[in-house]
N, C-alpha and C positions, 0 to 999 in steps of 0.2 A: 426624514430618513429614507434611503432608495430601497425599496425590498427585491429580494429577489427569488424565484422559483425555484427547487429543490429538489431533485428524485435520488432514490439511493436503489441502487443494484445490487442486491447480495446483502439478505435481510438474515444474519446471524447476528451473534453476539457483539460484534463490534458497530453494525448499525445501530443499535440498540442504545450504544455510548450515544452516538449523535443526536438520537430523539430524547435521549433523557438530556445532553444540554441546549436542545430548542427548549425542551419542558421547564428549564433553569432559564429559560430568555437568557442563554450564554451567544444565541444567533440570532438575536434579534434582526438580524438584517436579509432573514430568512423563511421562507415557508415551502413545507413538507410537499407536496401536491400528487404524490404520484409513490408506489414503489414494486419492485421487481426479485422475484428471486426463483431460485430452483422449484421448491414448491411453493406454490400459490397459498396455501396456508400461513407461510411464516410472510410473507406481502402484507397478507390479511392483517395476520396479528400486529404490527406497526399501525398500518392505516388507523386500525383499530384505535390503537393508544391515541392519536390524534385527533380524528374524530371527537371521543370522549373525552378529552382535555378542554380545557376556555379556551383553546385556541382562535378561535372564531373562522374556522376557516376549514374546507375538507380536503381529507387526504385519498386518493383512486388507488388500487391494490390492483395489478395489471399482470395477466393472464402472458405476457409477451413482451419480448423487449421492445418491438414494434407498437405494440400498445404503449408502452411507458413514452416511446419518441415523440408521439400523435398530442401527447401533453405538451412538449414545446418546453421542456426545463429548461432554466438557463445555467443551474449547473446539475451533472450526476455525482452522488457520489459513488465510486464502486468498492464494495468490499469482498466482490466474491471470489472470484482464481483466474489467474493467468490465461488459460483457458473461456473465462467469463470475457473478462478484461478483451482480449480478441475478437469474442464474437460484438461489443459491444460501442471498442473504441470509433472507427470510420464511420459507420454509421450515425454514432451518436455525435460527432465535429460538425462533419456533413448536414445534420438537423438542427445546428446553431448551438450547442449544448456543451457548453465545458464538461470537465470532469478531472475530479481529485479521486486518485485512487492509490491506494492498496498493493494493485497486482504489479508491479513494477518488473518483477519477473519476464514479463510479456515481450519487454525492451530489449532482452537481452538477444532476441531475434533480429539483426541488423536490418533486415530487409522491411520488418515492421515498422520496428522502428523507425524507417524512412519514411513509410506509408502516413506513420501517422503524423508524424513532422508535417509532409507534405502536406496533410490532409487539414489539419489545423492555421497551418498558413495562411492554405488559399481561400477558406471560410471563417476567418478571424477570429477564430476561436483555441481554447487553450487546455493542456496538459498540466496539470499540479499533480507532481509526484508528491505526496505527502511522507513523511518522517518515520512514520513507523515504530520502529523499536529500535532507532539509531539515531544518534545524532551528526554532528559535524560535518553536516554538507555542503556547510560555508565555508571551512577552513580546505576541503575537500577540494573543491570547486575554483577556491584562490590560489593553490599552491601550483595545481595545474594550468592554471594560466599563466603562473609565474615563473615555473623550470621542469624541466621532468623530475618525477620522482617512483618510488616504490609503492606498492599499496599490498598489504596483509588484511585479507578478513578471518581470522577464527572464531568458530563458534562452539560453542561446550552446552548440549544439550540432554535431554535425559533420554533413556532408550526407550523408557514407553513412548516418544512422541516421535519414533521411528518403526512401528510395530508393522504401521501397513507400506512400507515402502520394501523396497530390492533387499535393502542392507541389513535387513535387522536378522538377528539372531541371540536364543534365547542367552549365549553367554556373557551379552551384552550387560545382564541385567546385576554380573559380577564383574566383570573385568573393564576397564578403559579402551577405548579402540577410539583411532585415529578410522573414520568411515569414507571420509571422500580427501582425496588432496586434488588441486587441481583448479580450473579456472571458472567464475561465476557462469560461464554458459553450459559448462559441464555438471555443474552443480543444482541450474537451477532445471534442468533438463530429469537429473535422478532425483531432485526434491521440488517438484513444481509448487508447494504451497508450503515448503519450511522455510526456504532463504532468500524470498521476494528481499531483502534488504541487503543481498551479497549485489545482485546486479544492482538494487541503489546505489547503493558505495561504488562501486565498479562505475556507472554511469556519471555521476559526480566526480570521478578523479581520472583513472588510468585508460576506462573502458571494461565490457567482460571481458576481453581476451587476453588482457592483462595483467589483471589483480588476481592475487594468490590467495585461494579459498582453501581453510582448515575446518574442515568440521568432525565434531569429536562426541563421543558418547561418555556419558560419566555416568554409573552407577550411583544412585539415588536421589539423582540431580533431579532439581524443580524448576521449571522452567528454562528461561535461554540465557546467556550471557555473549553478548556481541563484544568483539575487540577487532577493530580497524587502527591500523599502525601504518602512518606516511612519514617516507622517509624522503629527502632530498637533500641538495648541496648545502640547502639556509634552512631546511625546516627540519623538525622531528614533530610529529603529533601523533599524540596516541588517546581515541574515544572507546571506551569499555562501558557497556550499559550494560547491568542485570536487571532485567523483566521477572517477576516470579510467575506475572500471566500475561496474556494478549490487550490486555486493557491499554497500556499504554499508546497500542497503533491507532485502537478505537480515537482517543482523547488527540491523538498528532491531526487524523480528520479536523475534528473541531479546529484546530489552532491555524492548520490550514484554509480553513473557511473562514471564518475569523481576520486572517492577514489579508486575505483578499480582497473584503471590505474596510481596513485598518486605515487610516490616513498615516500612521505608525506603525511601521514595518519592522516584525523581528526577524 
């Protein structure tokens, strides 16, 4: 079986998903070697888990993104923000080092975008946008090759999980408000770390500058509820995923790394 090296950027709650399915041998086709995050402390505490596991193998807790490159991964995974995802992507292609991430947000920056295209080309190395909290990227992705169509993403979310942004406002926490209308790059601009899944969807079908973004506050609302609605001359599809939490993007990582090594691709 081929193994292959591992680092994960952006040690919160959802890398956490990843190390507990290596702990499940659900990656067997994988080892941990390295990892990176805002504070050095939550780095530590992974390595940690590793370390202390039968893994038979050690894991480096890295002061620097620099530091974590000097390991030579062969894939990163990144969980951290848009902003991470940035300082992290060029660099880390350029060092031979895939990366599945999270921050998909980041894309909806055309000119990055291109950079990192370019950049992964000409060093053979590769971009896995992973799933997220959304699905039908396939049907997304086929339709637009097929004819033009329309693309709707609304989201219904709770107003506590917009406390520290522009928009919030205490009457949110009674009333229904319509908070942003408008296009994934405008959206992921006033919510850099809510709707990394509007520029997914956007990227997989129409683009951001296309796809119409609804996002909406509900009063005692738990978690998020995604709806992407394509429409065209032969299609109608409509994907609506309720998350009660974030666990699910953690677990699309997995399935993402996973498919990579698959001889059987979903």
């Amino acid at each position: 079986m081929k193994s292959y090296t591992l680092a994960i950027a952006g040690c919160g709650k959802l890398a956490h998903i990843v190390v507990e399915a290596l702990l499940k041998d659900l990656l067997p086709n994988y080892k941990l070697i390295g990892t990176y995050s805002r504070t050095f402390e939550s780095a530590e505490e992974i390595a940690k888990i590793i370390d202390t596991s039968n893994s038979g193998y050690t894991c480096t807790p890295c002061h620097s993104i620099q530091e974590l490159l000097q390991l030579k991964p062969d894939y990163i995974v990144e969980t951290a923000s848009p902003t991470g995802f940035k300082e992290l992507a060029l660099p880390a292609l350029k060092n031979g080092s895939n990366i599945v991430t999270l921050s998909i947000g980041a894309l909806a920056d055309a000119e990055f975008y291109k950079d990192v295209e370019k950049t992964a080309f000409e060093n053979g190395t590769r971009v896995h946008l992973a799933s997220g909290a959304i699905g039908g990227f396939d049907v997304m992705r086929t339709v637009a090759l097929m004819e033009e169509s329309e693309v709707t993403f609304t989201t219904e979310k709770s107003p506590n999980s917009l406390k520290r942004t522009s928009v919030y406002d205490e009457v949110l926490q009674t009333e229904r408000r319509e908070v942003f209308n408008g296009d994934a790059i405008g959206a992921i601009a006033l919510f850099p770390t809510h709707v990394n899944v509007s520029v997914a969807a956007a990227l997989a079908s129409v683009g951001p500058e296309n796809i119409k973004v609804s996002i909406n506050s509900i009063p005692g609302f738990v978690g998020d509820d995604h709806r992407i609605e394509v429409k065209s001359e032969n299609i109608h599809a409509v994907v609506d995923v309720y998350s009660k939490n974030a666990k699910i993007a953690g677990w699309s990582v997995v399935n993402t790394l996973r498919n990579i090594v698959s001889p059987i691709v979903f």
